[in-house]
C-alpha positions as CSV (number, residue, x, y, z in Angstrom):
1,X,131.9,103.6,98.4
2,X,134.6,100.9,98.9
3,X,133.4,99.8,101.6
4,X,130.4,98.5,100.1
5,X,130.6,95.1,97.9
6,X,129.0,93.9,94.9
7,X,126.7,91.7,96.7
8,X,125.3,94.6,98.9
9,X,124.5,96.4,95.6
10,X,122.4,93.3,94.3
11,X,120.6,91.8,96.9
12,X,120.1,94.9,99.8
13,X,116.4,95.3,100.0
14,X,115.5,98.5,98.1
15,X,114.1,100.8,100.7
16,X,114.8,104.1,102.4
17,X,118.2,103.9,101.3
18,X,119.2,101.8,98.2
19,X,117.2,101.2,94.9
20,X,118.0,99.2,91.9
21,X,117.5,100.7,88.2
22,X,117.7,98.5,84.5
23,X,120.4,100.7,82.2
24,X,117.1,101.1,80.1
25,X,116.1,103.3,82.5
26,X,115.1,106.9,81.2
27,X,117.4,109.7,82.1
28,X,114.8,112.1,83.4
29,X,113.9,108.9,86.1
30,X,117.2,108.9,87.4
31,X,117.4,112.7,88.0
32,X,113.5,111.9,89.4
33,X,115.3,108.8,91.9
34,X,118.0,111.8,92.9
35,X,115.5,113.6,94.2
36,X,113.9,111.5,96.1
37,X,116.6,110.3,97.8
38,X,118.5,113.6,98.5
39,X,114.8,115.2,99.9
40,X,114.6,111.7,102.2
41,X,117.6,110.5,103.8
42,X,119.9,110.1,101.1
43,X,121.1,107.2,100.1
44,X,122.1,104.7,96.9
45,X,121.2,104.5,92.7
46,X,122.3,101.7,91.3
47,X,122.2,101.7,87.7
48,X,122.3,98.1,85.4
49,X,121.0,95.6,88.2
50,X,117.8,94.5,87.8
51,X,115.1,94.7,90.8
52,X,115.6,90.6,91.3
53,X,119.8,91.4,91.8
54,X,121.1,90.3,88.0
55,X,123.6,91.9,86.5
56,X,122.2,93.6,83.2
57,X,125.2,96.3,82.6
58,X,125.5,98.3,80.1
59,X,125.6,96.2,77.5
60,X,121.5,95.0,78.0
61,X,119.5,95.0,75.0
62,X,118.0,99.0,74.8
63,X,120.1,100.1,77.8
64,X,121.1,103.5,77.4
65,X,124.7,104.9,77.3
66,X,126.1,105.7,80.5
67,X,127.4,108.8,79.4
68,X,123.4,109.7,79.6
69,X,122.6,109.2,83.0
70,X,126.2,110.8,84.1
71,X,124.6,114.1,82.4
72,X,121.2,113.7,83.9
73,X,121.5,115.7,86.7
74,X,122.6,118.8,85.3
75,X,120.2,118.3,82.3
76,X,117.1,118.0,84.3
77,X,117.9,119.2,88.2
78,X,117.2,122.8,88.7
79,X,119.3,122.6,91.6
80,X,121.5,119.6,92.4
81,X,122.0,117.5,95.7
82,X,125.5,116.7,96.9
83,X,126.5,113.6,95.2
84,X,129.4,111.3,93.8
85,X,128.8,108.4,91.3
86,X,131.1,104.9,90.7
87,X,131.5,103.2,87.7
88,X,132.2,99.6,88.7
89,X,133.6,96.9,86.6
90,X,131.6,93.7,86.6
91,X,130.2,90.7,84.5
92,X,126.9,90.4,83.3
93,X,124.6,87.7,83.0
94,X,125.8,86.9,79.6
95,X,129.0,86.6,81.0
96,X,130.4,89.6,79.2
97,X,132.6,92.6,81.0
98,X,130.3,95.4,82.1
99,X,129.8,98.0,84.2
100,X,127.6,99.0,86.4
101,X,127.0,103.0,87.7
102,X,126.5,103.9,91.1
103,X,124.7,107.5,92.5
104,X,125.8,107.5,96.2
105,X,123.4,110.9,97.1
106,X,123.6,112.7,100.2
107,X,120.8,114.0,102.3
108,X,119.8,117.7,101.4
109,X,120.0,120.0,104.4
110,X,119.0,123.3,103.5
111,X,117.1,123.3,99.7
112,X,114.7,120.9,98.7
113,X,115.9,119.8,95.4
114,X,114.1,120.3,92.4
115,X,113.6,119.1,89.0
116,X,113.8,121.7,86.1
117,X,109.8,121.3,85.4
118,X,109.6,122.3,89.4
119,X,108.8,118.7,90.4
120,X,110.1,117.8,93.5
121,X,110.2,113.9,94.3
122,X,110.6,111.8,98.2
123,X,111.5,108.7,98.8
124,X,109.1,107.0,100.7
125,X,109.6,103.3,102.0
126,X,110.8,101.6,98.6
127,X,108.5,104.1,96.2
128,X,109.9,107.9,94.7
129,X,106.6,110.2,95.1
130,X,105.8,113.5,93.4
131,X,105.0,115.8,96.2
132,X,102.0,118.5,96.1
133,X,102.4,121.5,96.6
134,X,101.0,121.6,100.0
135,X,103.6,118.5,100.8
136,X,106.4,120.5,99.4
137,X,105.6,123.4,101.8
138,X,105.6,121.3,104.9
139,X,108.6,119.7,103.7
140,X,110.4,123.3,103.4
141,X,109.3,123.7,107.4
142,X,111.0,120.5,108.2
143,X,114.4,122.1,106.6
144,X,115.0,124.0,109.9
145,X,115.2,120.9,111.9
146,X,117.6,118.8,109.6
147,X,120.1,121.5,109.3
148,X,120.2,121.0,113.2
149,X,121.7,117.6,113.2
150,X,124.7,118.5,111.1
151,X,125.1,121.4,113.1
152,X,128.6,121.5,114.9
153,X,128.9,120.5,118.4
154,X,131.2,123.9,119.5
155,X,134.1,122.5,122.2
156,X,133.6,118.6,121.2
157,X,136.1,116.8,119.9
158,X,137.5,113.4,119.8
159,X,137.9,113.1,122.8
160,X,134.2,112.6,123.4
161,X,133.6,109.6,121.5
162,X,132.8,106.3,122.7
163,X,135.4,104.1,121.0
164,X,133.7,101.0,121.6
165,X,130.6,102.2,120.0
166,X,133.2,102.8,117.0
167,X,134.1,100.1,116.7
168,X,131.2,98.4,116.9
169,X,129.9,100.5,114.2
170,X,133.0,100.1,111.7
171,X,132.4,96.1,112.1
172,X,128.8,96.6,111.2
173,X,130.0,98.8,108.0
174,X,132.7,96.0,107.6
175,X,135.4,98.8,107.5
176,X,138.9,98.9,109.1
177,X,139.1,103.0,108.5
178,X,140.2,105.1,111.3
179,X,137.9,106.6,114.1
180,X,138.1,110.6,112.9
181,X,138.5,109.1,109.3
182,X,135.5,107.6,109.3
183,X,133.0,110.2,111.0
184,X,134.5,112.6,108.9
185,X,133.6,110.8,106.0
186,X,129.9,109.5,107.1
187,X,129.0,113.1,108.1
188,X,129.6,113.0,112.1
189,X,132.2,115.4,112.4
190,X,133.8,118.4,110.6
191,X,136.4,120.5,111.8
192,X,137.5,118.1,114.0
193,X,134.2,118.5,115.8
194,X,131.2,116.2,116.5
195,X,127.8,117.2,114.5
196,X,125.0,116.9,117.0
197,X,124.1,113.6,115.2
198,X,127.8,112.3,115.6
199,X,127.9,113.4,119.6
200,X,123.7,111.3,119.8
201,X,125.7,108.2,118.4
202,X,129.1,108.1,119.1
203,X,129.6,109.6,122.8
204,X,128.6,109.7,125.9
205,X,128.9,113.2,127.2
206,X,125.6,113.7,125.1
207,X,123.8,115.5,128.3
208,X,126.9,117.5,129.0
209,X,126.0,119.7,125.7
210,X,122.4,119.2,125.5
211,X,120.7,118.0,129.2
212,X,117.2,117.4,127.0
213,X,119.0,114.7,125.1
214,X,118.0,111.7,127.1
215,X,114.7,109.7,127.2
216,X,113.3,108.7,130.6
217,X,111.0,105.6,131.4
218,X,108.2,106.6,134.3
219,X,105.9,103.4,135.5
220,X,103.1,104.5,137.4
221,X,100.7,102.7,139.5
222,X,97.3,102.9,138.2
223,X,95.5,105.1,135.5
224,X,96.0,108.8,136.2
225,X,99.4,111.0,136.8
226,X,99.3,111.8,140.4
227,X,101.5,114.8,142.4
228,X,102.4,115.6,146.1
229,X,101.7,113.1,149.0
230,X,99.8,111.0,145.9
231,X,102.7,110.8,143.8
232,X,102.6,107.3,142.4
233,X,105.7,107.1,140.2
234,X,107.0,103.3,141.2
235,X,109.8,102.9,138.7
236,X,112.5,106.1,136.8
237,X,115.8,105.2,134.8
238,X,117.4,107.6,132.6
239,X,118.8,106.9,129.2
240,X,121.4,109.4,128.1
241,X,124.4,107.2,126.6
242,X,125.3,106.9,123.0
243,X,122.4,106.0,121.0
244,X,123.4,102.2,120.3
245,X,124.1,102.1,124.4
246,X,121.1,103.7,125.5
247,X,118.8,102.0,123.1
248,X,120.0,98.5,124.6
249,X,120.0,99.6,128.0
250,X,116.1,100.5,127.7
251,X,115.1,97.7,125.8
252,X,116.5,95.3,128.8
253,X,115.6,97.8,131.5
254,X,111.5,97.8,129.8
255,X,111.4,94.2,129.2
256,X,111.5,94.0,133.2
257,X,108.6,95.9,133.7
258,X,106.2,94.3,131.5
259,X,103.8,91.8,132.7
260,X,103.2,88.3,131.3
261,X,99.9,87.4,130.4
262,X,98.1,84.0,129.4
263,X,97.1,83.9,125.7
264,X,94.7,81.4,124.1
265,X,96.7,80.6,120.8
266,X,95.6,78.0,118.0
267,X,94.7,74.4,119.3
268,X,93.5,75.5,122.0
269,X,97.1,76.2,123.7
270,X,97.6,78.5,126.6
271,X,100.6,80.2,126.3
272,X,102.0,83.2,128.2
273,X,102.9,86.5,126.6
274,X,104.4,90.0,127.4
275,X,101.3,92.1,128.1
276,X,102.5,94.5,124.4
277,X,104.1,92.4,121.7
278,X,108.0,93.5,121.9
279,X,108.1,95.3,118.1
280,X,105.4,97.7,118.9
281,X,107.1,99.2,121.6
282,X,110.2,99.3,120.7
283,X,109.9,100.3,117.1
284,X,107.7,103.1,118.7
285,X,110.7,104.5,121.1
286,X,113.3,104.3,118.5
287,X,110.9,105.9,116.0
288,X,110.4,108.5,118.7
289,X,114.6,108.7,119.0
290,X,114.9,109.7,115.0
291,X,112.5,111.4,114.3
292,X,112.5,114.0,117.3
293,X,113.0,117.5,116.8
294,X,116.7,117.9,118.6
295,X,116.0,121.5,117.6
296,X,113.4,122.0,120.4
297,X,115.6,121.6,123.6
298,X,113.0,122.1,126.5
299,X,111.4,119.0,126.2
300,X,113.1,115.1,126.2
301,X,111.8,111.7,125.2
302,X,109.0,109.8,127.5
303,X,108.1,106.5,127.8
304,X,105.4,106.1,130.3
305,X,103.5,103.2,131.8
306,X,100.5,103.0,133.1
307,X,98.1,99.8,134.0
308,X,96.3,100.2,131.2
309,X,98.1,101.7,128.5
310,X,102.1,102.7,127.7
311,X,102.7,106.6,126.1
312,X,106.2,107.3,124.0
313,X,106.5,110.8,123.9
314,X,108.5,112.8,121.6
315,X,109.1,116.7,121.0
316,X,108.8,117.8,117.7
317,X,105.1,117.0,115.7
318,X,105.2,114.9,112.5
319,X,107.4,116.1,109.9
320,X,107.1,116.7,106.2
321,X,104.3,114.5,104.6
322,X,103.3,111.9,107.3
323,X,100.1,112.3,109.2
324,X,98.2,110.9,112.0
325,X,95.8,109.5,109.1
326,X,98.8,107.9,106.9
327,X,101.1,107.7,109.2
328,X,101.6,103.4,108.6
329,X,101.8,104.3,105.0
330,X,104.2,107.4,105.0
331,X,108.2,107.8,106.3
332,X,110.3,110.7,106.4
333,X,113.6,111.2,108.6
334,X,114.0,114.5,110.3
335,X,117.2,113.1,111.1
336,X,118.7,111.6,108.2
337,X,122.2,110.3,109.4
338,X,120.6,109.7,112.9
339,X,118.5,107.1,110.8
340,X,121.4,105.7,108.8
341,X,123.5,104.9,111.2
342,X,120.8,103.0,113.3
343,X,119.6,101.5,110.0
344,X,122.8,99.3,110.3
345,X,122.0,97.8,113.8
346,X,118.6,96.6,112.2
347,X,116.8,99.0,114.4
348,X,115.6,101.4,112.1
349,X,113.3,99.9,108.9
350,X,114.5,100.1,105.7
351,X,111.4,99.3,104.1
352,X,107.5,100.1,104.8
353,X,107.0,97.7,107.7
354,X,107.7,100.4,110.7
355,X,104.7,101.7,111.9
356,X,102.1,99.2,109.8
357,X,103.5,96.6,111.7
358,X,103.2,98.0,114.6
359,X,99.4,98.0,114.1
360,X,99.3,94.0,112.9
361,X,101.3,93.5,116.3
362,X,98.8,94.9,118.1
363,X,95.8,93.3,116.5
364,X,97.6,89.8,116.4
365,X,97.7,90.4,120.3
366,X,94.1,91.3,120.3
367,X,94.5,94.8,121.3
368,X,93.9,98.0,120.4
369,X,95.3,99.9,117.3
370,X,97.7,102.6,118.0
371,X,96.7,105.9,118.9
372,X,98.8,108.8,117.2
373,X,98.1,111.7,118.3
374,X,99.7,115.8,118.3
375,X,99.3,117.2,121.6
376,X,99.3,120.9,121.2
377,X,100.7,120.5,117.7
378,X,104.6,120.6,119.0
379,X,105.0,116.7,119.9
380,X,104.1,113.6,118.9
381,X,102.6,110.8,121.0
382,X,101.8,107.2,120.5
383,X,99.7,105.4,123.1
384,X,99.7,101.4,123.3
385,X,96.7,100.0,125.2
386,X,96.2,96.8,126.9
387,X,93.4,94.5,127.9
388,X,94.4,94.3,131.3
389,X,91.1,94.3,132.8
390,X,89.5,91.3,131.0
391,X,92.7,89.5,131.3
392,X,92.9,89.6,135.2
393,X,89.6,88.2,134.9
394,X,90.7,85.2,133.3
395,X,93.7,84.8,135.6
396,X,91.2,82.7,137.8
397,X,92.2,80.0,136.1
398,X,88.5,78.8,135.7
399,X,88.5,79.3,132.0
400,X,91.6,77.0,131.6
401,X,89.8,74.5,133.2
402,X,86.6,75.1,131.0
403,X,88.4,75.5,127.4
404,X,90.6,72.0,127.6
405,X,92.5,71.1,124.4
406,X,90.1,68.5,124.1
407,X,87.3,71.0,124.5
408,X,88.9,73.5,121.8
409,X,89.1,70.6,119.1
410,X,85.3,69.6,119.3
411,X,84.5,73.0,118.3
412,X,83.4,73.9,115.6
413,X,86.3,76.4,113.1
414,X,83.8,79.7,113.6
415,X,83.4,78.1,117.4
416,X,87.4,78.4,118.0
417,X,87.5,81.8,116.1
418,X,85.1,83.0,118.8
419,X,86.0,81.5,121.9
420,X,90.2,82.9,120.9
421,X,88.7,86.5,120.3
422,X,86.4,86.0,123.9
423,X,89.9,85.1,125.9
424,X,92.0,87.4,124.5
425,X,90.4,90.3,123.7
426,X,87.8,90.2,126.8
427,X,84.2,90.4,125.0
428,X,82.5,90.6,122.3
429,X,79.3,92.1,120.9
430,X,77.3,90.1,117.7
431,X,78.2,92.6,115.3
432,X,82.1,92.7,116.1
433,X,81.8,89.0,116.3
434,X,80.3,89.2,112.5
435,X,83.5,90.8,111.4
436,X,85.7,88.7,113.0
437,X,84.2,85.6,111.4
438,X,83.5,87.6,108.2
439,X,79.7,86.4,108.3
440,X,76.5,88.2,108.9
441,X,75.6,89.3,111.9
442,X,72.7,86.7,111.9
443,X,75.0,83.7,111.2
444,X,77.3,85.1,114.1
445,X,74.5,85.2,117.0
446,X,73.7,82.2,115.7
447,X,77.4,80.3,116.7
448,X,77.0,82.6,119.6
449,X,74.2,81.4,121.3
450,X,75.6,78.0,120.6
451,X,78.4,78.6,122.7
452,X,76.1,79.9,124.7
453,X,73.9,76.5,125.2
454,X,77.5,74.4,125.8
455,X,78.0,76.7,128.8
456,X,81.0,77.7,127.4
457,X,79.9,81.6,126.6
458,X,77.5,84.2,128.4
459,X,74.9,87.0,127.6
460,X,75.5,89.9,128.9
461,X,72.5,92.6,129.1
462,X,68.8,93.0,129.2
463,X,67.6,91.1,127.0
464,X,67.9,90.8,122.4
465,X,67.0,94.3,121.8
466,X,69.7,95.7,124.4
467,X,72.3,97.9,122.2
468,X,74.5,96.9,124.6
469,X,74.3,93.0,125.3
470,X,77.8,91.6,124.1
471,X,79.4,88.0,125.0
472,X,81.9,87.1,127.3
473,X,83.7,83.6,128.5
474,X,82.0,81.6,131.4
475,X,84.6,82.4,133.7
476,X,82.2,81.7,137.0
């Protein structure tokens, strides 16, 4: 725990891996916050720093003795995680010597551990939740897969690390320990062995133990696979270095296969923009990299890219408590120190902005939500969509002549609101038009039609009574 400072304790966002408890904590919470962590991914208790990063101590008005919460797990944990506490000398806001105490908690691997009244707790984003009983059954399911990544990699050895990946990774941890010393001591290796989770992040003889451990990028042209003399796969690359190594390389390698597009921002400003917004896709693939199921080796990472839509595929369905339905609100790791380590590369999200923002990207682009899905109920895939079609429509350039600057700042604020949502995300019928203003429908065909009158926006269908009329720019 040396290797963590004072500072880090205070002002680390709380999250997957760190929370901050007052000394007038109740015991019973602690043992509650120990098993939330140690059913997640492990992580840190600090006890006598306040939420906001002051010092309290010990020595707080109604804190508890510290003797209390040393004794908590064994008073109120039917079975206890693997863990080691710290006291550490500080000074309080009064200016007074203190301490503070510090639960370092490791990941459990084969139990789910439970309190004494057979509650079992998870840490989810920067909350502990009680589980159900149906959640604490899918949780037990997930145990299999866990146990995999700390499973030893027979016939590695040192050898097979990457020592500039190391290194890279001590600096991050802001550690000067050596090489074996260090993945012994974070869980990588044992026996003088790589885990499976120390050989994914430290070497790159990954594939020479496990071929399925790489993630491929396909680009097709058009919608639809096609095989034979109609194969249209235009663009493969492989990924099967050490994590931090292959993660980069994809990101660059992707990033040159995305198209720009033009994009109608406030003021009436063209500007041009990847055809995805960068976080979706990329917190998508590494979410798809931790949270695999290494266990299943028939099956590898996809990322596929189509004209119309981009597919990250992963083996392994969701795990423990997260759903296609919750799935922006919920977070588990199947692969605990997989997540850790990529937590401190700022990859991975300590708190609950993954997959949520994933969505808000998506809709600040004017695009699609996300589609999670379970294909047969052994993988997990997310599908991205564009807009490509109504974009290459505007790519005439007739509607940059039409919507000028000084055209966009005669119009009207619900005028503006419109004509942004027509550009960028293609059309528009009255009633979606109604919720993007926030108005009834009548006050929306109402600023539609007078779009409609300064030839800036067109009807499209029959006639007022067609189900299917919507509004479109005057690109012609």
């Amino acid at each position: 725990m040396s290797i963590f400072t004072l500072e880090y304790f205070q002002y680390e966002p709380e999250g997957n891996f760190i929370d901050r408890k007052s000394a007038r904590l109740k015991p019973k919470q602690l043992a509650e916050q120990l098993s939330a962590f140690a059913n997640a991914d492990g992580g840190k208790v600090v006890i006598g720093i306040e939420d906001d990063g002051k010092i309290t101590g010990f020595k707080a008005m109604n804190a508890q003795n510290i003797s209390v919460f040393i004794e908590a797990p064994f008073e109120y944990m039917l079975l206890q995680p693997k863990y080691e506490y710290e006291r550490i000398a500080v000074t309080n806001i009064n200016d007074e010597e203190d301490e503070i105490l510090v639960f370092t908690v490791d990941p459990a691997i084969e139990e789910i551990i439970t309190l004494k009244d057979q509650s079992v707790f998870l840490r989810i984003n920067d909350k502990s939740r009680k589980l159900t009983h149906p959640e604490i059954t899918k949780l037990e399911y997930d145990r299999g897969s866990r146990k995999f990544e700390d499973k030893i990699v027979e016939w590695s050895s040192i050898e097979d690390v990457n020592e500039d990946v190391v290194n890279e990774f001590r600096e991050k941890l802001g550690t000067t320990v050596a090489t074996e010393k260090l993945l012994h001591a974070r869980g990588y290796m044992r026996e003088g062995k790589l885990t499976v989770a120390g050989l994914l992040l430290f070497s790159d003889e990954v594939t020479t133990y496990f071929p399925s451990f790489r993630f491929r990028f396909l680009r097709y042209e058009g919608t639809n696979v096609e095989s034979g003399v109609r194969m249209n796969i235009v663009k493969e690359r492989t990924f099967d270095r050490a994590l931090p190594i292959a993660i980069r390389e994809a990101k660059a390698f992707i990033e040159t296969q995305l198209r720009d597009y033009t994009f109608l921002g406030k003021e009436g400003m063209f500007v041009t923009l990847p055809e995805y917004p960068e976080f979706s896709w990329f917190e998508g693939m590494v979410n798809a990299i931790i949270h695999r199921d290494y266990h299943n080796q028939g099956e590898h990472i996809r990322i596929r890219m189509f004209d119309d839509r981009l597919e990250i595929f992963s083996p392994g369905n969701l795990p423990a408590t997260v759903t296609v339905d919750n799935i922006q609100h919920k977070r588990y790791s199947r692969n605990p120190r997989i997540a850790a380590a990529l937590t401190q590369y700022k990859w991975v999200r300590e708190t609950n902005e993954g997959v949520g923002r994933i969505f808000q990207e998506m809709d600040d682009y004017f695009l699609e939500e996300p589609e999670y899905s379970e294909p047969n109920d052994v993988s997990v895939l997310l599908t991205l969509r564009n807009n490509i079609v109504a974009r290459k429509e505007l790519e005439t350039g007739q509607v940059k002549k039409l919507i000028t600057p000084e055209v966009f700042s005669e119009l009207y604020q619900q005028e503006e609101t419109i004509v942004r949502h027509l550009h960028n995300k293609g059309k528009l019928t009255a009633s979606q038009a109604a919720d993007v203003l926030g108005r009834s429908i009548q006050t929306a065909r109402k600023w539609l039609n007078i779009l409609v009158e300064k030839g800036i926006v067109e009807v499209n269908g029959s006639g007022p009574n067609d189900p299917q009329r919507y509004f479109t720019l005057k690109i012609k």
